[in-house]
Structure formats: structure tokens, C-alpha cells
N, C-alpha and C positions, 0 to 999 in steps of 0.2 A: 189343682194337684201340684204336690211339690215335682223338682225336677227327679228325686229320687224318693219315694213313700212307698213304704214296707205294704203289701197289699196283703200278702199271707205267709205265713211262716208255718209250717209241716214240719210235726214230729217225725223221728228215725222211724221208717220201714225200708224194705227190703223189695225189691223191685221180682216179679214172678222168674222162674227159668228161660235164661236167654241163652239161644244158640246163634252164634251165625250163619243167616240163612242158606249159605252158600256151601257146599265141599272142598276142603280144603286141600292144597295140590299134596301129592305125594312127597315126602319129606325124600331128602336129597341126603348126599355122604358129610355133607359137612357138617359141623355140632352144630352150630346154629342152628340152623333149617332145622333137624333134628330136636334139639330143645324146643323150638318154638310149634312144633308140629303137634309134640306131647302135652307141651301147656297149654295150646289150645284145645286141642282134644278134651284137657282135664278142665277145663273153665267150661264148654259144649255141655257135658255129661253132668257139671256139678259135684259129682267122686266119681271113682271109677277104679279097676286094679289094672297091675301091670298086667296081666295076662288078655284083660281087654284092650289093654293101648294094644297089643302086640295086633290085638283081631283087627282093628281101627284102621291100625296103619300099615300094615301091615311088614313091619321089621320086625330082624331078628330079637328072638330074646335077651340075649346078652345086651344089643343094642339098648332096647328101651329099659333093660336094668341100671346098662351105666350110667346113661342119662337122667333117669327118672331120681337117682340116688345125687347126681347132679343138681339136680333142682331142690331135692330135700335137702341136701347139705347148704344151698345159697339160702334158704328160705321161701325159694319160689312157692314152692308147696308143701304140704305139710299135711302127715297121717291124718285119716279120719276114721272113726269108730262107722264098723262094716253096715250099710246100709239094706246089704242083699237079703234074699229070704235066705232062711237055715237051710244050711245043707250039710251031710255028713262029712267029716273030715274037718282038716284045717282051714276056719274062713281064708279068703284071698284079703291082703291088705288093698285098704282101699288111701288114697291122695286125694285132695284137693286143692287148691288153692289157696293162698294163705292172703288174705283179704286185706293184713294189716301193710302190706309190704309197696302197695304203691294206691295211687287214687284217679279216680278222671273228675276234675272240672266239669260236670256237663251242664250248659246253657243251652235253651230255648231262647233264643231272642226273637221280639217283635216289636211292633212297630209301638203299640201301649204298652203291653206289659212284657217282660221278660223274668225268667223262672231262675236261678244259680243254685243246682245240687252238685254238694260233694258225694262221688261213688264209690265206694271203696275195691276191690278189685274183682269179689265175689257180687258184687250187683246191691250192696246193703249200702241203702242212703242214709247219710252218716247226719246229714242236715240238708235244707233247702230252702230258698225265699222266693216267694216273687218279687218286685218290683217292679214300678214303673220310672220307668227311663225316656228323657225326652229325646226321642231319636231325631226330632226336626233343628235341634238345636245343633246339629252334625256329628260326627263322627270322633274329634277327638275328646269334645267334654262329655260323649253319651260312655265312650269306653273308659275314662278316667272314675267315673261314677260307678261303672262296671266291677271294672276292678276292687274299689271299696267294696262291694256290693260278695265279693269272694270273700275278703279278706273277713267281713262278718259273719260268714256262713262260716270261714277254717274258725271262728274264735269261739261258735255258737255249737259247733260241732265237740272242741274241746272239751267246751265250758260242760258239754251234756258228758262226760266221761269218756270221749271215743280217742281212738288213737287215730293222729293224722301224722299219713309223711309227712316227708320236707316235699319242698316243689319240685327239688330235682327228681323227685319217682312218681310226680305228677304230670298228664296230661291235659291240656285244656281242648273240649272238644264241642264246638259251637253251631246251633243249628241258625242260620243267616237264614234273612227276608228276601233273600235274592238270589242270581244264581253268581256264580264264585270262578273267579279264572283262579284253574289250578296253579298255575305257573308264579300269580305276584299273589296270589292267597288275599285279591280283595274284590266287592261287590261286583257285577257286572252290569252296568244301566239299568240300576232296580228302577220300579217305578213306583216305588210306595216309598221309598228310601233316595229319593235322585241325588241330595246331596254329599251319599257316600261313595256314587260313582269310580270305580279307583283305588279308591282310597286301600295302604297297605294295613289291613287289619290285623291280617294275621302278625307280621312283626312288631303291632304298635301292642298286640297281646302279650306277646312272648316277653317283649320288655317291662310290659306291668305286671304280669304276673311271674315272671318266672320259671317260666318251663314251656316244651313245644305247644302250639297253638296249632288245630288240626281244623278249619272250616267247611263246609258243607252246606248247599241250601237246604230251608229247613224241611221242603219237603220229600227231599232224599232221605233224609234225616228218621223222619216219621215212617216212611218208607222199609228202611232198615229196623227200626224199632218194631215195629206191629209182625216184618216176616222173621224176625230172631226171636217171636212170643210164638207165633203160628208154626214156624217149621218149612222145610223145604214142600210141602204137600199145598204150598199156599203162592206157589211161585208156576209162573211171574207174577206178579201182585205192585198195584198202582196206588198210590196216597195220593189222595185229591185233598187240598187243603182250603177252605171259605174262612174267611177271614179281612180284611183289611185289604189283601188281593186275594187272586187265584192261580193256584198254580198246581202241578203234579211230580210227584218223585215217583220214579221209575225200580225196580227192583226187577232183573230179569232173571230166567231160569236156573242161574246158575249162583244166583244170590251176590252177585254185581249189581252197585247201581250204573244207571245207564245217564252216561251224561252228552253223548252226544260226539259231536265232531270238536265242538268247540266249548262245550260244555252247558250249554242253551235248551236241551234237553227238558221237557217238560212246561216250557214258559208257555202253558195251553191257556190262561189270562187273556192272551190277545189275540184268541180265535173270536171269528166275526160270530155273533149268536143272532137268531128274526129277532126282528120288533126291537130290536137297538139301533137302525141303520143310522140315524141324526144322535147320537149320545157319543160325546168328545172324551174317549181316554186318556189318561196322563200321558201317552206313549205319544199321541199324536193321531193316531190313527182312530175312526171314528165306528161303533157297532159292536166292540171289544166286550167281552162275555166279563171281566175284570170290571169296566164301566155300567154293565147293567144289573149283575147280581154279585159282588161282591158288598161286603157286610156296609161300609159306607156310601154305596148307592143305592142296601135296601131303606139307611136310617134316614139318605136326601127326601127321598119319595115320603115316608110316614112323616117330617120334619116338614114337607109339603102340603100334606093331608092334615095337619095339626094337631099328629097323634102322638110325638115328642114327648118325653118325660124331662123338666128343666128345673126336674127338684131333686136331682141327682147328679154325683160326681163322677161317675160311672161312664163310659167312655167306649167307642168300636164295638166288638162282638160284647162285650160284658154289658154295654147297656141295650143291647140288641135283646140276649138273651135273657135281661129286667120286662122289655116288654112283649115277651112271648109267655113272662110268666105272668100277667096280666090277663094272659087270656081272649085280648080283643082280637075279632072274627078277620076286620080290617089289615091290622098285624099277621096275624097268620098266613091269609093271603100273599102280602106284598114276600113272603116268606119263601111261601108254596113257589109264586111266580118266580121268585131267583132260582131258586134250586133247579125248576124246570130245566131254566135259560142254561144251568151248569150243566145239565143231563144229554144238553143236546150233543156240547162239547165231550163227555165220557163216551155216548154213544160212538164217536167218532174215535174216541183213541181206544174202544172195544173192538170196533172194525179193523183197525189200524194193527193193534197189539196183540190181541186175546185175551188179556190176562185172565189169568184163573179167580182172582180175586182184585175188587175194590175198594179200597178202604177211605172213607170221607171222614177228615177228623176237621171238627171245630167246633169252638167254642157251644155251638148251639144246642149240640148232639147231647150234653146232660136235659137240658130242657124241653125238647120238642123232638118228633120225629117228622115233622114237618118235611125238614132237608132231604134225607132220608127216603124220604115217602114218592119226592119231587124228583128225587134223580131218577129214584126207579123207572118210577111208570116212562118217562120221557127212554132210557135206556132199553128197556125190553120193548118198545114199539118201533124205536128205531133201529135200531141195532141188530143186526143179522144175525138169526137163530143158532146158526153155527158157531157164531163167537162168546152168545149168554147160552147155550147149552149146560157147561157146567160152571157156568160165571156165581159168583159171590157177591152181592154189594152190599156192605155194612159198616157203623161206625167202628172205630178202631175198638178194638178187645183191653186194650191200655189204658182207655179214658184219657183223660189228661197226663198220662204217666208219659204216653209214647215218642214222642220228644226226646224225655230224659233219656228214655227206654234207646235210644238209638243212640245218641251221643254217646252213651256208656259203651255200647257195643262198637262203635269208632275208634273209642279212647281206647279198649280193653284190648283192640282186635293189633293196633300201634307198638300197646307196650309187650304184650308177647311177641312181635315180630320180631324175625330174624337179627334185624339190624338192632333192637334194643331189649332182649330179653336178657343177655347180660349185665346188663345197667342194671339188674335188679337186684337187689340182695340184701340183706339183715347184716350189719357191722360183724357181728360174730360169728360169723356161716363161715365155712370154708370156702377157699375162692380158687381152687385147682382145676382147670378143664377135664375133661376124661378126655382120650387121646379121642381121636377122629375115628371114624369105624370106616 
């Protein structure tokens, strides 16, 4: 495999209704806050009229006129033909967002393959690719590749008739294999990644591409994704990620991710799992649920067993999931058994958290219910009746979207905030504040 080859290229869709899972705080006196409370609101709902912002947020009318006619005058948003059922009298005007006016960068990165969709502001994928990127070869020739790897997606997006900003009304907003010290925005002692230890990513992005660089690990990422498709009815809710490692994104009740004291939050990879005690994790430490069911210690064991497929380019969970579609009994098992081994780990952070819901995204999850099948049973026998009472455990409702699905809502949730929702606007718009209320 090259260091960069096109794995798949996906035509424009449109990504389902995303809300941020969380309630947004009560907008404050100053326009900002104010602005940014109503275009959120109006990206949540999809349209919506003044007289519901007013219900929402609950400010005065005048308020959410001035402002609202504020944001229609920059561009921000823009009339929509009324969605409501019929009612007598004069329909209410309905806004929404005007899609054209900024974009997010959203990346899924991994350790084989990495995904690059352009979002447009409404959630409509304008373009997308995968690619495989050599992430062993380090950190700055895998994001130099990266970068290229944008720049053909803004030309393919063009090419396809779409309108893209400029970068400056672009966010870049990237789901990492690791977990992320917020402060230098780079990897934290990944262990599937060691060589980018440190390393400043986030500004080695913002220089290549040109606009803020927002990082996340990715299964926060996924996390945010799958509860902005579900809704606040699905919180707290956990993203367990099998793959290459393992690991959890946390989403709590109030639709925050949870990262911790130090941001370490969810590295459940290097809980001890039975029957691993002698198996040496990259971490050092020995028994690690990462070392005995993650996707390249189920392919060691079948590569063991001589059940290998070595007529294939195919590579981590994608050749994984080549020989589950095979069918063999043998495979399936060494399959069964990882999942178990992960089940013991959820059972624990079910005790631990409660969550209402858990969502297992990987690779596998289009081909086998295997994974699936394996967490369960191990979770509902361990796991305190009190805690799976009204427990959930299912793969993501996103399929492979949920990634995107979240980075977009990172990016989205950025450029309507306070501090940059005036940055936004159409050349021709007017560009007068409304006085402060």
C-alpha cells in the first residue's frame, strides 16, 4: 500500500438531524452570547420561527427580532419556506441556516485508514475520501499527506458544483487515535501511535491548512456523534471503540464530554481483562483488555492458527472484517472471545457510570454481530441489575458516518460560538451590530 491511496471516495449526502446533545446555557445581555444562542438553537431544530426561538430561550421579543434580523442581514441565516403543518392565519417565518457561509474540515483519523469530509454548515457533505495514511512513518510526513489529502477533497467538492468557503470560515475538526492534552492540542502517550507522543498537531494543522484546528480523541468524537443523532433521551451514553486499540468516549448527562482531571478519561484499553495475565501490552504493563481483544491481537492468534488471508492488501479491522465474511467457525470464535474480554471491561464502567446507553462502533459491526452478541452476554451477567435496568447496548445508529457525525458537530458548535459567530458573514450582508439589549 502506498503511503497515501484513495481507498474510497463517497458521493454528496447529507448527514441525518444533529442536535447537540447537551442544553445550551441561557444566553446572557451581550449580542454575542445572544447571536450565538439563536444560531444555535436554529442549527438544533434545522428551521424554526422567531416566536419559537423566543419559547427556546426564553428572551424577550424584541430581543430575538433584533438579533435574528442580525444574522439574516450578515448571512448567517437565511428564510426557509414554512415547514409547519397548516394553520389558519398567517404562517410564522421560518430561518435556518445558510449552509453556504462557512464549512468544517471533519477528519476521522486512524491508525490504517483515515476518512477527510468537507461539512457544510447545515450537516450536507459536500465531498469525502478515505485514505490510507502511514501513521508509523510519524507525525509530520502523515499530516503533510493529510493536508494534500483536504486540498483534494475542497477541489473534488468544486469540481462536483458545490460552493466552498475560503478557509477562513473553515474549521478543521479532527477525531485523534489518542487522548489529547487540551492545553498544547497534541497526542498523549498514545499507544497505537507512540511516535506522535507530544507532538504539536494542532498548530502543525492550522499552518497547513489554514484555519483553526480543533482536536478530540476519537472516541469522544464518536461519542458526541451518535448522542447529537439520539438526543438528550440517550445520555449519559459511552462509545466503546474496537479497533487497532480500545478505548471509551464518555458523553455525560448534560451532553459534556468527560475528560477527566487531566484529560485521560476513558483509556479503559489498559484495564487488566482473565485469561490475559502473561500477554505484554505496548503500554508495558501486562493482561491489558487492548493486548488481548483488540483487532491486532484477534488477527496475531488466527495468523497463529494459519487462518490468515495473505492474498489480500487489506490491512487492521478491514482485513479482519474480509475474514468474518468468510464465515469460518474458527474466526468467529477468536471473535466471540475478544468481545467477551471487552464486555468485562463495559461491565465495569456500567457499574462505575450507569450509562443509559452504550454504543460499540467498529469496523466489524457492518459484518457480524458477533462483537455485539459478546459484549452483551458478558455485561448483563456481570453487571448490576441496577445499572442495565434501563441500559442500551448497540452499534452506533451512524454506521460508519459517526465520526464524521461528531467532528461536524465540534466544528459547528466552534463557529457559532460566541467568540466567533461574528466572523461569519456573506461580503454583501450588512455588518452593523444591533445595540446590546
Amino acid at each position: 500500500m502506498t503511503e497515501q491511496s484513495i481507498i474510497r471516495t463517497v458521493s454528496t449526502a447529507t448527514l441525518p438531524m444533529l442536535a447537540w446533545p447537551g442544553p445550551e446555557p441561557t444566553a446572557q445581555v451581550l449580542t454575542e452570547d445572544v447571536l450565538s444562542a439563536l444560531a444555535k438553537r436554529i442549527a438544533d431544530n434545522g428551521s424554526t420561527s422567531k416566536a419559537e426561538l423566543v419559547r427556546l430561550t426564553r428572551l424577550p421579543r424584541s430581543t430575538v427580532t433584533t438579533h435574528v434580523d442580525w444574522l439574516l442581514n450578515r448571512g448567517v441565516i437565511v428564510r426557509a419556506a414554512d415547514k409547519g403543518p397548516m394553520r389558519r392565519g398567517r404562517p410564522a417565518d421560518q430561518v435556518e441556516l445558510n449552509g453556504d457561509i462557512a464549512a468544517v474540515i471533519a477528519i476521522e483519523m486512524g491508525v490504517v485508514n483515515t476518512t477527510v469530509a468537507l461539512v457544510d454548515l447545515r450537516g450536507r457533505i459536500l465531498a469525502r475520501r478515505r485514505v490510507g495514511l502511514a501513521t508509523e512513518q510519524g507525525p509530520d510526513r502523515t499530516l503533510h499527506s493529510l493536508a494534500d489529502t483536504v486540498d483534494a477533497v475542497f477541489t473534488q467538492a468544486q469540481e462536483e458544483g458545490h460552493v466552498t468557503p475560503p478557509r477562513s470560515r473553515c474549521v478543521t475538526a479532527i477525531a485523534v487515535p489518542a487522548r489529547v492534552d487540551s492545553r498544547t492540542r497534541s497526542p498523549m502517550r498514545p499507544t497505537v501511535i507512540p511516535s506522535w507522543d507530544g507532538f504539536p498537531m494542532g498548530q502543525m494543522l492550522e499552518t497547513l491548512l489554514g484555519c483553526p484546528a480543533l482536536l478530540e480523541d476519537d472516541c469522544s468524537v464518536r461519542a458526541v456523534g451518535e448522542a447529537g443523532h439520539l438526543g438528550s433521551d440517550s445520555l449519559p451514553l459511552i462509545a466503546i471503540q474496537l479497533g487497532t486499540g480500545i478505548g471509551a468516549g464518555i458523553v455525560d448527562g448534560n451532553g459534556d464530554i468527560f475528560r477527566g482531571a487531566s484529560g485521560s478519561a476513558g483509556d479503559v484499553g489498559h484495564i487488566p481483562c482473565t485469561g490475559a495475565e502473561d500477554v505484554l501490552c505496548n503500554c508495558g504493563a501486562r493482561g491489558c483488555v487492548e493486548a488481548a481483544a483488540a483487532v491486532p491481537a484477534m488477527l496475531k492468534r488466527l495468523e497463529a492458527a494459519g487462518l490468515a488471508d495473505h492474498d489480500t492488501d487489506l490491512r487492521g479491522s478491514d482485513l479482519l472484517a474480509h475474514l468474518l465474511l468468510g464465515r469460518d467457525p474458527h474466526v468467529t470464535q477468536v471473535v466471540r472471545e475478544g468481545a467477551e474480554k471487552l464486555g468485562e471491561v463495559v461491565a465495569t464502567l456500567c457499574n462505575v457510570l450507569n450509562p443509559r446507553r452504550v454504543v460499540v462502533t467498529s469496523a466489524l459491526a457492518s459484518v457480524s454481530h458477533d462483537v455485539l452478541a459478546g459484549v452483551r452476554s458478558v455485561v448483563y451477567q456481570r453487571a448490576r441489575a441496577l445499572a442495565t435496568k434501563d441500559l442500551v447496548i448497540d452499534y452506533s445508529t451512524l454506521g460508519d458516518d459517526v465520526g464524521i457525525a461528531g467532528a461536524y458537530l465540534i466544528g459547528r458548535r466552534y463557529l457559532l460560538s460566541a467568540a466567533h459567530i461574528k466572523d461569519l458573514r456573506v461580503v454583501s450582508a450588512e455588518q452593523h451590530l444591533p445595540p446590546a439589549s
